[in-house]
C-alpha positions as CSV (number, residue, x, y, z in Angstrom):
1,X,111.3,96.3,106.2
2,X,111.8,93.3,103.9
3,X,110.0,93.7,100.4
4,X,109.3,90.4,98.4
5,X,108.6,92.8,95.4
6,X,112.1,93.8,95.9
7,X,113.9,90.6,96.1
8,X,112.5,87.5,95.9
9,X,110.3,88.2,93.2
10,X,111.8,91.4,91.7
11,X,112.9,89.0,88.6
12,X,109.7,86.6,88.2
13,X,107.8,88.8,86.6
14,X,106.6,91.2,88.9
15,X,104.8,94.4,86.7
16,X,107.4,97.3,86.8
17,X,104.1,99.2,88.5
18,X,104.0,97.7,91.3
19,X,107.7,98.0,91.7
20,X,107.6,101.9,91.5
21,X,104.6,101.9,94.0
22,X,107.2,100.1,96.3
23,X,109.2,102.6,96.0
24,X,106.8,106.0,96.1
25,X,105.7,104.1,99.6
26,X,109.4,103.6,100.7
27,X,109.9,107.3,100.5
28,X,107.5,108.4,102.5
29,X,108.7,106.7,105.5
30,X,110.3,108.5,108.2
31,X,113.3,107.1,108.6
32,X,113.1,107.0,112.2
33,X,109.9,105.7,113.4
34,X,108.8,104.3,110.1
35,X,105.9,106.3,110.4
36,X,104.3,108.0,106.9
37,X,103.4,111.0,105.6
38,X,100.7,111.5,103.8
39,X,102.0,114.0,100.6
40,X,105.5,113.9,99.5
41,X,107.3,115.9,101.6
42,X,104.7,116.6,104.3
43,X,104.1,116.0,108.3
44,X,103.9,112.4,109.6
45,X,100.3,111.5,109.9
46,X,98.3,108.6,111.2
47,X,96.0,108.4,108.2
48,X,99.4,108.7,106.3
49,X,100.8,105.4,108.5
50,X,97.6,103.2,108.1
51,X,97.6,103.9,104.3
52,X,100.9,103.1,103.7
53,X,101.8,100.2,106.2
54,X,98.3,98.7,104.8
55,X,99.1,99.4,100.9
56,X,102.8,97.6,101.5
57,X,100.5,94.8,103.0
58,X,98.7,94.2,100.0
59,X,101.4,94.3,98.0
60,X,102.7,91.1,99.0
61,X,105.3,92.5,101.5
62,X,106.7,91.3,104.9
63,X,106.6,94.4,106.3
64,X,108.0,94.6,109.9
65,X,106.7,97.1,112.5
66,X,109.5,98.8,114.6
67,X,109.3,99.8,118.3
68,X,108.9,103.3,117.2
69,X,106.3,102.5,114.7
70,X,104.3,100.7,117.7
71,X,105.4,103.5,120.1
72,X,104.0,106.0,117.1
73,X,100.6,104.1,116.6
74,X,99.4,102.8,119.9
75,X,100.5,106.8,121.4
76,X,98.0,108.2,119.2
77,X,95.2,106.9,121.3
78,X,93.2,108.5,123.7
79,X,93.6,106.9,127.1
80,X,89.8,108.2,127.9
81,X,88.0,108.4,125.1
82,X,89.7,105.4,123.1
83,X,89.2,107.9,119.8
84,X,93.1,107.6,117.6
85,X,94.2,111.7,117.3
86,X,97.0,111.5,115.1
87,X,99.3,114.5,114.6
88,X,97.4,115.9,111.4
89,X,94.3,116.3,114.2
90,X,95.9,117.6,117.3
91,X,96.3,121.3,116.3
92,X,93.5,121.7,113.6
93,X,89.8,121.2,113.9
94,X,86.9,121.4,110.6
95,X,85.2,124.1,110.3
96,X,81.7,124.5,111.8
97,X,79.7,123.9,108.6
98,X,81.8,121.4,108.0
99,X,79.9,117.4,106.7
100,X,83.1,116.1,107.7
101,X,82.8,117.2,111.3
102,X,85.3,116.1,114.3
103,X,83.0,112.9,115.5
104,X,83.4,111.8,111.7
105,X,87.0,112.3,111.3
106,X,87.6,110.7,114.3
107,X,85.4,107.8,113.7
108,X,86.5,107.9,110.1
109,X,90.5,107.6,111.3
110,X,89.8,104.5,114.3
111,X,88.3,102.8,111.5
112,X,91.5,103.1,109.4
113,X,93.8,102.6,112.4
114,X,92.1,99.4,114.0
115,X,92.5,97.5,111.0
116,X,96.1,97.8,111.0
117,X,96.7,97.1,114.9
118,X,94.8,94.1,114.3
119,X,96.9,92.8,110.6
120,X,100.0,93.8,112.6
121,X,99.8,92.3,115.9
122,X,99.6,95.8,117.7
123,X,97.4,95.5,120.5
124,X,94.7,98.5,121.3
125,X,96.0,99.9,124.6
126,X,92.5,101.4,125.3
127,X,89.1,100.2,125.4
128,X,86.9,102.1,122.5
129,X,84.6,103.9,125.4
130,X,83.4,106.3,122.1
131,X,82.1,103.0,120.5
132,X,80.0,101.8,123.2
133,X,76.9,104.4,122.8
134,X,76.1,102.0,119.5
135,X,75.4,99.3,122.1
136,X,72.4,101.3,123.1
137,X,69.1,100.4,121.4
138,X,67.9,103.4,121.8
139,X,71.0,105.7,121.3
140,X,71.2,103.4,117.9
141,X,67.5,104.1,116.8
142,X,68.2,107.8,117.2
143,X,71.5,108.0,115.3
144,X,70.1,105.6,112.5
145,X,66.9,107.8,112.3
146,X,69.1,110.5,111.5
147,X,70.8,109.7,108.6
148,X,70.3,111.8,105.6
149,X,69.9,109.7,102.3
150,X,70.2,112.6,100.1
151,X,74.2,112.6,101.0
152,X,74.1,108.6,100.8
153,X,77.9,108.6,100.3
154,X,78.9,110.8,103.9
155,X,76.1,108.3,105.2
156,X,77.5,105.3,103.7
157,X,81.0,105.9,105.7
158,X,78.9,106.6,108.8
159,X,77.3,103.5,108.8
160,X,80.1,101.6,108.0
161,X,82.0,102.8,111.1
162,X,79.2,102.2,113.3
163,X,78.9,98.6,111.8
164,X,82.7,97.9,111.8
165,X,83.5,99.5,115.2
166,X,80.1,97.0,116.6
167,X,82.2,93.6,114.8
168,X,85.3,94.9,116.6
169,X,83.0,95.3,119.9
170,X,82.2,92.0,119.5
171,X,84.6,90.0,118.5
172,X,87.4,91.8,120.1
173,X,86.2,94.0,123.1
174,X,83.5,91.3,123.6
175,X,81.0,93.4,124.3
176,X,77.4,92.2,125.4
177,X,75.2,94.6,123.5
178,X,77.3,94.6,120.4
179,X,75.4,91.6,118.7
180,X,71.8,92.8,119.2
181,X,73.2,96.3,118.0
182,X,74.5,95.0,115.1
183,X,71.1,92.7,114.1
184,X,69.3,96.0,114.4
185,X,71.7,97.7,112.2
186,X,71.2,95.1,109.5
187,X,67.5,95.4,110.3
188,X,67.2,99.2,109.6
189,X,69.0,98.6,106.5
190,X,67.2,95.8,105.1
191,X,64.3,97.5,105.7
192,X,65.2,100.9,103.8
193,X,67.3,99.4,100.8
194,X,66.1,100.4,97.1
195,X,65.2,96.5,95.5
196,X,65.6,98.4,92.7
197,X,68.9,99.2,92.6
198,X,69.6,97.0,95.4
199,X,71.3,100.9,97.4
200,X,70.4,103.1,99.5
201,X,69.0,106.8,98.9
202,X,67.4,106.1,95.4
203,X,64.2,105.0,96.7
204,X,62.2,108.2,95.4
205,X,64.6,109.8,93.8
206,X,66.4,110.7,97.5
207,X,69.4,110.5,95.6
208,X,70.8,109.8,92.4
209,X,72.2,106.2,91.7
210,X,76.4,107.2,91.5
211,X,75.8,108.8,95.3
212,X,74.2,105.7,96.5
213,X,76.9,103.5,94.5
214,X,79.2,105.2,96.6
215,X,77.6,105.2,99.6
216,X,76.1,101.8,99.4
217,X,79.8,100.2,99.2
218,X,80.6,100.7,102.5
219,X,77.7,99.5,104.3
220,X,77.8,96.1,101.8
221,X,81.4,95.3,103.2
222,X,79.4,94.7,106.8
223,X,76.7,92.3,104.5
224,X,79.8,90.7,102.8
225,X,81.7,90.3,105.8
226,X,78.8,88.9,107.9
227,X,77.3,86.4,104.8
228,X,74.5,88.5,104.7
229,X,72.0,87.9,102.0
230,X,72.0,91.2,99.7
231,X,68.2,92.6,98.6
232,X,68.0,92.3,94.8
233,X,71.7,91.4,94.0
234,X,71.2,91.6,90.4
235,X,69.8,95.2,90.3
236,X,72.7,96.3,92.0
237,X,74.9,94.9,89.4
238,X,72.7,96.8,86.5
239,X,73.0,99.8,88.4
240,X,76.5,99.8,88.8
241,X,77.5,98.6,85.2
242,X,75.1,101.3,83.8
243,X,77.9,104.2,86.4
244,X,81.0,103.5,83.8
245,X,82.0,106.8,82.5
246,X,83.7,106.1,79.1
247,X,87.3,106.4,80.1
248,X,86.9,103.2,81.9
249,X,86.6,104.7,85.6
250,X,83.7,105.5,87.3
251,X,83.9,109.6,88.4
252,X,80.3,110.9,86.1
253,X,82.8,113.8,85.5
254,X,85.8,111.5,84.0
255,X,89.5,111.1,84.9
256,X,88.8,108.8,87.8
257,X,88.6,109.1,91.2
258,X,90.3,106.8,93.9
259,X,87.1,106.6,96.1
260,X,84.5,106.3,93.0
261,X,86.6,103.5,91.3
262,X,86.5,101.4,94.6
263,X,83.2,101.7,95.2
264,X,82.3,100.3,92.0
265,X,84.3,97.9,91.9
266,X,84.2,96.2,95.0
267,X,80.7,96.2,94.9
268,X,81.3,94.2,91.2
269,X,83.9,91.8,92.0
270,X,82.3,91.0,95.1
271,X,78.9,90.7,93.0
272,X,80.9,87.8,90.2
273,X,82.3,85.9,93.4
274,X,78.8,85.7,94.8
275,X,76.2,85.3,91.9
276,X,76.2,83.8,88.5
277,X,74.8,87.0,86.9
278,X,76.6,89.2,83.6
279,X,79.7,88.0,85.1
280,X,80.9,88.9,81.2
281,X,79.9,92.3,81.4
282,X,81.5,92.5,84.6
283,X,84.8,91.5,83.3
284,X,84.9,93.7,80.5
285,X,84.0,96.4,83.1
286,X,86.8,95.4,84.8
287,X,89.5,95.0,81.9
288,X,88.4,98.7,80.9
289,X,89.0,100.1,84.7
290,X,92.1,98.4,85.1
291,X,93.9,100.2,81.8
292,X,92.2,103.4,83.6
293,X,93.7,103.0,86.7
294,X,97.2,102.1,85.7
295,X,97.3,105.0,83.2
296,X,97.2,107.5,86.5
297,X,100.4,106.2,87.8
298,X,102.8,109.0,88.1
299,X,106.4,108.5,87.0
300,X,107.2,108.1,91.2
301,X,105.2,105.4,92.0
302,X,102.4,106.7,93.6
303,X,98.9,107.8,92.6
304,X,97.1,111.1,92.1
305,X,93.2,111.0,93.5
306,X,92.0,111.9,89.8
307,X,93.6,114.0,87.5
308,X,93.9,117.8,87.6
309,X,92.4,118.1,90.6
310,X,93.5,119.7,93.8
311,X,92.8,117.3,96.6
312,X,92.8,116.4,100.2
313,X,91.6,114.6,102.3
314,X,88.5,115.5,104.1
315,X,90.0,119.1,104.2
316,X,92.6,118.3,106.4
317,X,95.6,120.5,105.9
318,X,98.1,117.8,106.2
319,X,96.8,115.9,103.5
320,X,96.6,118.0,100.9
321,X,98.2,118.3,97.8
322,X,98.4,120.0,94.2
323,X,96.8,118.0,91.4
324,X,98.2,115.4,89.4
325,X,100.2,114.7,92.9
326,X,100.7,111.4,94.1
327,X,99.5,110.7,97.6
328,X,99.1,108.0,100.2
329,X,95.9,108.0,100.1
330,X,95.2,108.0,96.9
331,X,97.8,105.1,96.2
332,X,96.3,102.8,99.2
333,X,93.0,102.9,97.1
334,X,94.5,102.3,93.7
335,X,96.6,99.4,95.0
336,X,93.4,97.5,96.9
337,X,91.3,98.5,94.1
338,X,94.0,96.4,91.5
339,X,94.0,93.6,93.8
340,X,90.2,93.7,93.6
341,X,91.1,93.4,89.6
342,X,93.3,90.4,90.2
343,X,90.1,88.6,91.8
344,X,88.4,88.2,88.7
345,X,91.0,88.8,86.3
346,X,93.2,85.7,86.3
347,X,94.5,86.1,82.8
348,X,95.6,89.7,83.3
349,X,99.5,89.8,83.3
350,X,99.1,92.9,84.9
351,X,97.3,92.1,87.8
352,X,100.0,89.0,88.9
353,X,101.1,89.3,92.3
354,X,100.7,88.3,95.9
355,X,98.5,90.2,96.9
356,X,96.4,90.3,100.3
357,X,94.0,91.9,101.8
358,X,94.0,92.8,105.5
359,X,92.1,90.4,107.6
360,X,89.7,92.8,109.9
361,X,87.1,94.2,108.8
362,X,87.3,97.6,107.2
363,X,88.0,99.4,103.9
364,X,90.1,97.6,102.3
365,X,88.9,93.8,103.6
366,X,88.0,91.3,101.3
367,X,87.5,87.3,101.2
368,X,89.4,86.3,98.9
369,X,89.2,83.1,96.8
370,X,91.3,80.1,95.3
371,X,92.2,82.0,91.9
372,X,93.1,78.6,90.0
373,X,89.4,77.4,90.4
374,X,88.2,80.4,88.5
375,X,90.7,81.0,85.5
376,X,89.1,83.0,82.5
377,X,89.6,80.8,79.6
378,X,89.4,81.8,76.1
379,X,85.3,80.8,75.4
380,X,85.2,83.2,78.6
381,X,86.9,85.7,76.8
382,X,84.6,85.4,73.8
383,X,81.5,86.2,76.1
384,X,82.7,89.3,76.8
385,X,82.9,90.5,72.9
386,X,79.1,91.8,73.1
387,X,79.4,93.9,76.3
388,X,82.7,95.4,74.8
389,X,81.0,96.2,71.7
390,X,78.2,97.5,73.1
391,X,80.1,99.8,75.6
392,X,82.1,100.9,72.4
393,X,78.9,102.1,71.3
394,X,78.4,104.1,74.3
395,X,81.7,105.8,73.9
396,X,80.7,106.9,70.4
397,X,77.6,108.2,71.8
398,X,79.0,110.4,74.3
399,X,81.6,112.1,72.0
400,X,78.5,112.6,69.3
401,X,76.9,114.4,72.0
402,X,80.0,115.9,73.3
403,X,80.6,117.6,69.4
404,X,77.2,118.3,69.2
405,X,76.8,120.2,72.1
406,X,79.9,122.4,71.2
């Protein structure tokens, strides 16, 4: 694998974190099959490959795909089923109580799989036979009548899967029914979204507003993805500026949290590019999360979910790790979520390098745009005094109340 961060542009100015995230990646590669694990020191995994080959991706790297990586990635797939098993699912099942049962791990790991096949030129040896039930009007009705609002974040990644793996029918399988599934998808949502808050799940208090911020995010990458017109666009930015917890990330309990920063802001970046609406706020929302999110690098490169936290990931054994940890995970997150940053912060020194974002729809896509037509100059910069005074404000707030209270 050839790394621009590592040579052509090691000496141009390239941050030193993104260099060490080079690095924490590089080492979990097995050097045979170029497969990844997904802890330091841990079992290969296919969650552990997809992060990693798509992290190195974004990072502005050529990264080259060996025969035993394509060998390793196109054998995970089930020749019947079209479902990806990788090794971390073969041998271990959830438990029965479980809300992240086998159909949504399995559905959760083709959606982080297909994006990479399709960035790297892998093709899918299998038709996705699992997918095509969501052709079904009336399978579809069903399932969509089923989701539960009051856990608006599992059902946000449900309904993203359904709505990705229905693009991918489409546009890849060529499906007939995937188009008129996918119109009745965006109709079922249109027709149960908050106006506002411009989510899902707070209409009546179903919810609270963080859950359906992080549910709501991945349903909105189908909207943004397919130039759908969002309900009340402007709510949804007031909700989600109101969700910053005073260290600058977004987790209502503090010390971030690799899923929770995303979700905000993805939904707020994407919000500036599309609407002239408190794009200063937004910015000073931003400037705040990126000092956050660069303060949880660990000394190897990579990135802890939040600190002092045990985690994993969906409770798969393979993926877990001790806090303060770094993981792949974890540091696939962080590393889209700073390219997110680099959208809208042009003048952030921190924030300069080539990055991409994977081209197929999934976590992790984005359209980007040309970053020379929307510099922040310095009367920009001005603007975005008031928001940072008034969030100053906040912060003194919450550590009156936090005194008070002890």
């Amino acid at each position: 694998m050839t790394s621009l961060l590592t040579t052509r542009t090691a000496h141009r100015g390239i941050p030193g974190w993104a260099r060490r995230v080079t690095t924490f990646l590089t080492r979990q590669a097995h050097p045979e099959t170029g497969a990844y694990s997904s802890v330091p020191g841990g079992m290969v995994t296919l969650y552990g490959t997809a992060y990693g080959l798509l992290a190195r991706h974004y990072l502005g790297e050529q990264v080259a795909v060996t025969p035993g990586l394509r060998r390793f990635l196109t054998g995970c797939q089930d020749a019947g089923s079209g479902y990806f098993v990788g090794p971390e699912l073969r041998d271990w099942a959830p438990p029965s109580d479980s809300a992240h049962d086998r159909e949504h791990l399995l559905l959760h790991l083709a959606c982080a799989v297909l994006p990479v096949m399709q960035e790297f030129g892998i093709a899918v040896p299998h038709a996705l036979r699992f997918a095509h039930r969501f052709c079904d009007p009336a399978y579809l009705a069903a399932w969509l009548a089923q989701r539960d609002m009051k856990d608006a974040w599992l059902e946000g990644n449900n309904l993203l899967f359904v709505g990705q793996l229905l693009v991918y029918l489409r546009d890849v399988e060529g499906h007939r029914g995937a188009n008129q599934a996918l119109a009745q998808w965006f109709a079922w949502l249109d027709d149960t979204v908050d106006t506002t808050t411009g989510l899902w799940g707070t209409r009546d208090g179903v919810c609270s507003p963080f859950a359906a911020m992080c549910g709501g995010y991945h349903q909105l990458l189908i909207y943004y993805h397919e130039d759908r017109p969002l309900q009340s666009p402007e709510r949804l930015v007031d909700t989600v500026l109101r969700l910053q917890h005073p260290d600058g990330g977004f987790s209502p309990s503090g010390g971030g949290g690799a899923c929770e920063d995303v979700d905000a802001i993805d939904i707020l970046v994407n919000a500036y590019k599309r609407f002239d609406y408190r794009r200063a706020d937004i910015r000073a929302t931003l400037r705040r999360a990126t000092t956050a999110i660069l303060a949880l690098q660990n000394p190897d490169g990579g990135f802890p979910y939040k600190r002092d936290t045990v985690q994993h990931h969906m409770g798969i054994p393979a993926t877990r790790a001790a806090a303060n940890v770094s993981t792949l995970f974890a540091t696939w997150f962080r590393v889209h979520t700073l390219a997110l940053l680099a959208e809208v912060l042009t003048d952030d020194s921190r924030l300069r390098l080539p990055f991409r974002f994977n081209r197929f729809l999934s976590m992790g896509w984005h359209r980007p745009w040309h970053h020379e037509e929307h510099l922040v100059d310095l009367p920009a910069r001005a603007r975005e005094l008031r928001p940072a005074v008034r969030f100053r404000a906040r912060i003194m707030k919450h550590w009156i109340r936090r005194l008070t209270a002890s």
